[in-house]
C-alpha positions in Angstrom: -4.2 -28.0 6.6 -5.8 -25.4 4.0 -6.4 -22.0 5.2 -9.0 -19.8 4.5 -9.3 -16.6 3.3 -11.8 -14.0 4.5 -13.1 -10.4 4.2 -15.1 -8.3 6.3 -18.4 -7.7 5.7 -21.7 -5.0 6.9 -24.8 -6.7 7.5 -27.5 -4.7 7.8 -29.3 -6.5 9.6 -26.3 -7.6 12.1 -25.1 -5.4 14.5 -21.2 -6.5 14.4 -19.4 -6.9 11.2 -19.0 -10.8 9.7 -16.7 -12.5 8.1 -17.1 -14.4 4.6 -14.8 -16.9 3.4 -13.3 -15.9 -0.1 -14.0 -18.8 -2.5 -11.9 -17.1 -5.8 -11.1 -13.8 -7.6 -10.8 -13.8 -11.2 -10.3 -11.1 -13.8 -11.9 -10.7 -17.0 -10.1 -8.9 -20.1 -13.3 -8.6 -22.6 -14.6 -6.3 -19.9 -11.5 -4.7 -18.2 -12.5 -6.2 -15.0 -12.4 -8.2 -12.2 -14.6 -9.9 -9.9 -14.7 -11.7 -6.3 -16.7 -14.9 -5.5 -17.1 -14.9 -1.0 -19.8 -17.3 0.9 -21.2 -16.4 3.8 -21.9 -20.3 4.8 -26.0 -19.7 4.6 -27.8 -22.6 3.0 -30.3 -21.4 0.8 -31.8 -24.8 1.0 -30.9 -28.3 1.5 -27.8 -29.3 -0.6 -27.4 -26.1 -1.5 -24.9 -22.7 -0.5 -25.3 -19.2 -1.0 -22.5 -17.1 -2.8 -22.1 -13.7 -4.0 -20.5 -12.0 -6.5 -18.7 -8.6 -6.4 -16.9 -6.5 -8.5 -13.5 -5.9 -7.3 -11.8 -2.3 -8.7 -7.7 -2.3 -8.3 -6.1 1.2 -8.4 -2.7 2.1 -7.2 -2.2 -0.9 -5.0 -5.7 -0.4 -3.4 -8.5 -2.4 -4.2 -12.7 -1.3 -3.6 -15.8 -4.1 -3.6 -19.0 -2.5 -5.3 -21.6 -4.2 -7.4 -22.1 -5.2 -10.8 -23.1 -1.9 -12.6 -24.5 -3.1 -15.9 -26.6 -6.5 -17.5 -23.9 -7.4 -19.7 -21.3 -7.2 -17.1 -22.9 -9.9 -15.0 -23.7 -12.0 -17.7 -20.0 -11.9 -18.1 -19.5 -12.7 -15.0 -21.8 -15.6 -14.6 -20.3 -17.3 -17.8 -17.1 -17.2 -16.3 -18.5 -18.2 -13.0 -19.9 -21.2 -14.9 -16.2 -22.0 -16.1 -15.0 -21.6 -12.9 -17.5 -24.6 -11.3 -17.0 -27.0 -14.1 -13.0 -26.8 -13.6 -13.9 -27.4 -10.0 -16.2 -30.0 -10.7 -14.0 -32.2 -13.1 -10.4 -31.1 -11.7 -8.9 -34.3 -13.5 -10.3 -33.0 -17.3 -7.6 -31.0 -19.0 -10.3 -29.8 -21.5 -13.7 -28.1 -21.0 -16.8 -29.2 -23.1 -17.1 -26.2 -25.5 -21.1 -26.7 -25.2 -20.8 -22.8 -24.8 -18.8 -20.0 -26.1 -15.8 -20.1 -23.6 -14.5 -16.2 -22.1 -11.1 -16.1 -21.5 -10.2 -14.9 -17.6 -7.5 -15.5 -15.3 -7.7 -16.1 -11.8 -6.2 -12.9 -9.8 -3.7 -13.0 -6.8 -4.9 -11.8 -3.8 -2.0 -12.8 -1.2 -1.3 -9.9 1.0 -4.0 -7.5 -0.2 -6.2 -5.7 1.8 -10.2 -5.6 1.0 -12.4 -3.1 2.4 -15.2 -3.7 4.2 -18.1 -4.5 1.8 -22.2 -5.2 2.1 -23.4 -8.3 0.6 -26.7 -6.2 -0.2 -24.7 -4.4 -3.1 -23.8 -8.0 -4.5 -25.5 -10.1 -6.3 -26.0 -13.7 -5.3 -25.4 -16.8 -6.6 -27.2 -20.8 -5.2 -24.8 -23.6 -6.1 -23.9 -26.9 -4.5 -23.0 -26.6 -0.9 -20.1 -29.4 -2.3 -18.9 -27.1 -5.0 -18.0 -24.7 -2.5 -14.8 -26.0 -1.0 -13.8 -27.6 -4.6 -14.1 -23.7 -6.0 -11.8 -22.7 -2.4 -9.2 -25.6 -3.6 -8.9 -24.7 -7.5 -8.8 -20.6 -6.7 -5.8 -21.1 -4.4 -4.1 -24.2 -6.4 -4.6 -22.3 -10.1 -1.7 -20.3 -12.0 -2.6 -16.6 -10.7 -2.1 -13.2 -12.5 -2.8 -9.7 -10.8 -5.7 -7.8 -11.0 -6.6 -5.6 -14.1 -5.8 -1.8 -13.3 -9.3 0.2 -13.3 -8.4 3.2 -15.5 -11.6 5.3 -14.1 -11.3 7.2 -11.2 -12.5 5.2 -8.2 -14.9 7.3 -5.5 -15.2 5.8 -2.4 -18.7 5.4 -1.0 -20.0 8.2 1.4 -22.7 7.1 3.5 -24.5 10.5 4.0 -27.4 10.9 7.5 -31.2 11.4 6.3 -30.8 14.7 8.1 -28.5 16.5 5.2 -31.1 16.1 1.9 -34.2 17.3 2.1 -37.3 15.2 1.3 -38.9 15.6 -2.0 -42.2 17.5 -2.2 -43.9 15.4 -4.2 -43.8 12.0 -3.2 -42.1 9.0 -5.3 -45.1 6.3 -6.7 -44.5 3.0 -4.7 -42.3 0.9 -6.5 -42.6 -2.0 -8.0 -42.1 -5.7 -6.1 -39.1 -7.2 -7.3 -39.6 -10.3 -9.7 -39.1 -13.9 -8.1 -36.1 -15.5 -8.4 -35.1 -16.7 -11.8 -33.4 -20.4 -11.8 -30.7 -21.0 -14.5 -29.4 -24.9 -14.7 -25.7 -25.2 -15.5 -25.0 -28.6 -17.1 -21.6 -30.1 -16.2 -20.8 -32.8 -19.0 -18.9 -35.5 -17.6 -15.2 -35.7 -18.3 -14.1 -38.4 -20.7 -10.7 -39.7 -20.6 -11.1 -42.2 -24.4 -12.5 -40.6 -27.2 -15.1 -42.8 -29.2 -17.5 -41.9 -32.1 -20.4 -42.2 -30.1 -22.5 -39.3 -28.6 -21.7 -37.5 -25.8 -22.9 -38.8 -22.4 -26.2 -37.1 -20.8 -24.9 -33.9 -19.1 -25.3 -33.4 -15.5 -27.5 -31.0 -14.5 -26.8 -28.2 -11.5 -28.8 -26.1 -10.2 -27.6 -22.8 -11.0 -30.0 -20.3 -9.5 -28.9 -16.5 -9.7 -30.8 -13.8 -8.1 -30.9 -11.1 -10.3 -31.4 -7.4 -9.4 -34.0 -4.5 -11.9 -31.3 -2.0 -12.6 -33.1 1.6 -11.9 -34.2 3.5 -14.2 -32.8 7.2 -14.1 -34.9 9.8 -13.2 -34.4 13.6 -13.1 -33.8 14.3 -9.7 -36.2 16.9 -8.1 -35.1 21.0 -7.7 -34.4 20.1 -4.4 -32.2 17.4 -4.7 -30.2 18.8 -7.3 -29.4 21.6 -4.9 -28.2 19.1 -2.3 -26.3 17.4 -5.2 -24.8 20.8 -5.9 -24.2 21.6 -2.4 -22.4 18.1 -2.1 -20.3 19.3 -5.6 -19.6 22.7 -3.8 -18.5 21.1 -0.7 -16.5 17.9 -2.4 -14.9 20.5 -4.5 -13.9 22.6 -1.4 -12.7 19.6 0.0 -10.3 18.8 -2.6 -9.0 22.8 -2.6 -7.9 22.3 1.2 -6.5 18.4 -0.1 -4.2 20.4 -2.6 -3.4 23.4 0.2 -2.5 20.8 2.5 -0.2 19.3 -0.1 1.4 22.4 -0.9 1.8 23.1 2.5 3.4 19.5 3.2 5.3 19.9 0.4 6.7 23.2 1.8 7.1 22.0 4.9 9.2 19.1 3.1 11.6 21.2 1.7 12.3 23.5 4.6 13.0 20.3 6.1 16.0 19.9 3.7 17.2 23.0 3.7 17.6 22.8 7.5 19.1 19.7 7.0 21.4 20.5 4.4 22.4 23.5 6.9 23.2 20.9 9.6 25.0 19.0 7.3 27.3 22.3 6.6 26.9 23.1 10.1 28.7 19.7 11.1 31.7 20.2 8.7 32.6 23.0 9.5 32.2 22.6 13.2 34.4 19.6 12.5 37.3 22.1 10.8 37.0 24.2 14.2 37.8 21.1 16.3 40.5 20.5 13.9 42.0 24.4 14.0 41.7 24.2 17.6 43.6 20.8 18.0 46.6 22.6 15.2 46.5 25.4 17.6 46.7 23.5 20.7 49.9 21.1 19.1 51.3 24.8 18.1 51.2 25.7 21.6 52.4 22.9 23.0 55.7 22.9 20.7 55.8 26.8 21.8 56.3 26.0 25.3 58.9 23.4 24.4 60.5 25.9 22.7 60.2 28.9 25.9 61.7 26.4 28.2 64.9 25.2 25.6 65.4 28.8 25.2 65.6 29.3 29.2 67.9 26.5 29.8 70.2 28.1 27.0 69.5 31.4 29.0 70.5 29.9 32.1 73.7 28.5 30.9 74.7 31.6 28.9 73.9 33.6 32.1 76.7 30.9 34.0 79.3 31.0 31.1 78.8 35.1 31.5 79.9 34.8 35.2 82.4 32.3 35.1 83.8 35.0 32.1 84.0 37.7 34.5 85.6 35.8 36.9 88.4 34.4 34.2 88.6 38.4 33.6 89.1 39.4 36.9 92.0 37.0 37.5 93.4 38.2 34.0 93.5 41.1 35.4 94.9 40.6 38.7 97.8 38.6 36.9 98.5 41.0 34.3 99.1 43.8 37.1 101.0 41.6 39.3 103.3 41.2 35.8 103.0 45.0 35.7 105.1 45.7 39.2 107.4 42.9 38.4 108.5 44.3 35.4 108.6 47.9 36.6 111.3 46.5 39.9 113.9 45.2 37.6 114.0 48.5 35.5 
């Protein structure tokens, strides 16, 4: 049993958020970038699935969906897209037909990475073969995968801002222009073959390939009152990031408070721990003290009997000695 991979995505036109089924991710080095293929199972007509494209921006372990920014980009990206189906199409050919000018990628690694939540109105999209959607799912998660190419621009997170905080323009904006209808490429898949003979080439097979391209906008000057918003926002982003670095100073200050208290709870331990041991040295020191006091008043006690059995001794010296006395003094 295969399992899928998904991402949540914004509808605009859905009230809850969906989930798309991620078909393959695969990295490009000519443009230092790297791009996500999801479905969102809609048939865009019989036979046929809708996909979209994204570009997927990797920095410091955290990856960002956004749309293709420029022409050449996405013709980069639909070349390689175009690689991509005729691996998936003809998984037993080892080679590709180089009808084309190949563009080298590799497929990217997404186990245990976490995408944002993304809206397929930012992406472009992509009609292929409803059957070349599960073949694409099979070769993205059985082909050798590298990790993503580092963005080395710094990545801004969109900030959906209310109607309420920019003012409306005083003069108003001409009506634009209808988008163009939808322009249908054909991809042709040649047929592998497994014995090479002189003879042409089979007929190639033909796919339809249709893309839905997007008008990239035109820059205009923004109006006065827009670019005081914009520099309100500047003001305000750039206050924000003043109270980001106070609250890292402060952190950080907090941090090493932190380790001075406990590097004085460390010294607080030892020598609390050379007080228990004093006071165990000076309880053993008491202990042999009393042994001491109570040898020194048995020896007191036996030197007080040996002093009273000496008096009497002297007494009945004496007693003798006198008797000797008068005995001696009759026979003179």
């Amino acid at each position: 049993m295969m399992l899928l991979r998904t991402l949540v995505l914004e509808r605009s036109d859905a009230q809850a958020p969906v989930n798309g089924a991620l078909l393959c991710g695969f990295a490009v080095a000519q443009t230092a970038s790297n791009f996500l293929v999801y479905s969102l199972d809609e048939e865009a007509e019989p036979g046929h699935s809708r996909v979209y494209i994204a570009v997927l921006r990797k920095k410091l372990e955290r990856y960002f969906l956004g749309g293709v920014d420029s022409k050449e980009d996405l013709q980069v990206a639909m070349q390689v897209f175009k690689q991509v189906l005729t691996l998936a199409a003809a998984p037993g050919s080892k080679a590709i037909p180089a009808a084309e000018p190949q563009v080298p990628f590799h497929f990217i690694d997404l186990k245990g990475c976490r995408l944002p939540p993304a809206r397929p109105e930012d992406h472009h999209s992509v009609i292929i073969k409803k059957a070349l959607v599960m073949k694409v799912i099979t070769l993205g998660m059985s082909a050798p995968a590298l990790p993503a190419i580092e963005s080395s621009t710094v990545i801004v997170p969109s900030i959906r801002f209310s109607s309420q905080m920019v003012a409306p323009p005083r003069n108003p904006s001409p009506p634009q222009i209808a988008p163009q209808p939808v322009v249908e490429d054909i991809v042709e898949e040649p047929l592998p073959s497994f014995v090479e003979t002189p003879e042409p080439p089979a007929e190639a097979v033909k796919v339809p390939f249709q893309v839905e391209q997007r008008e990239i906008p035109t820059f205009e000057e923004p109006a006065p009152l827009e670019q005081e918003s914009l520099l309100e926002m500047d003001s305000t982003l750039s206050n924000l990031a003043k109270v980001a670095q106070e609250l890292t100073q402060k952190k950080r200050a907090v941090l090493e408070k932190e380790e001075q208290l406990e590097q004085w709870q460390v010294r607080l331990q030892e020598q609390q721990s050379q007080l228990d041991e004093r006071h165990r040295e000076l309880e053993q020191r008491h202990t042999q003290l009393l042994e001491q006091q109570s040898e020194v008043n048995q020896k007191a006690e036996k030197l007080a009997m040996m002093m009273s059995q000496l008096s009497g001794v002297r007494q009945h010296l004496h007693g003798t000695l006198f008797g000797l006395d008068q005995v001696l003094e009759g026979q003179g």
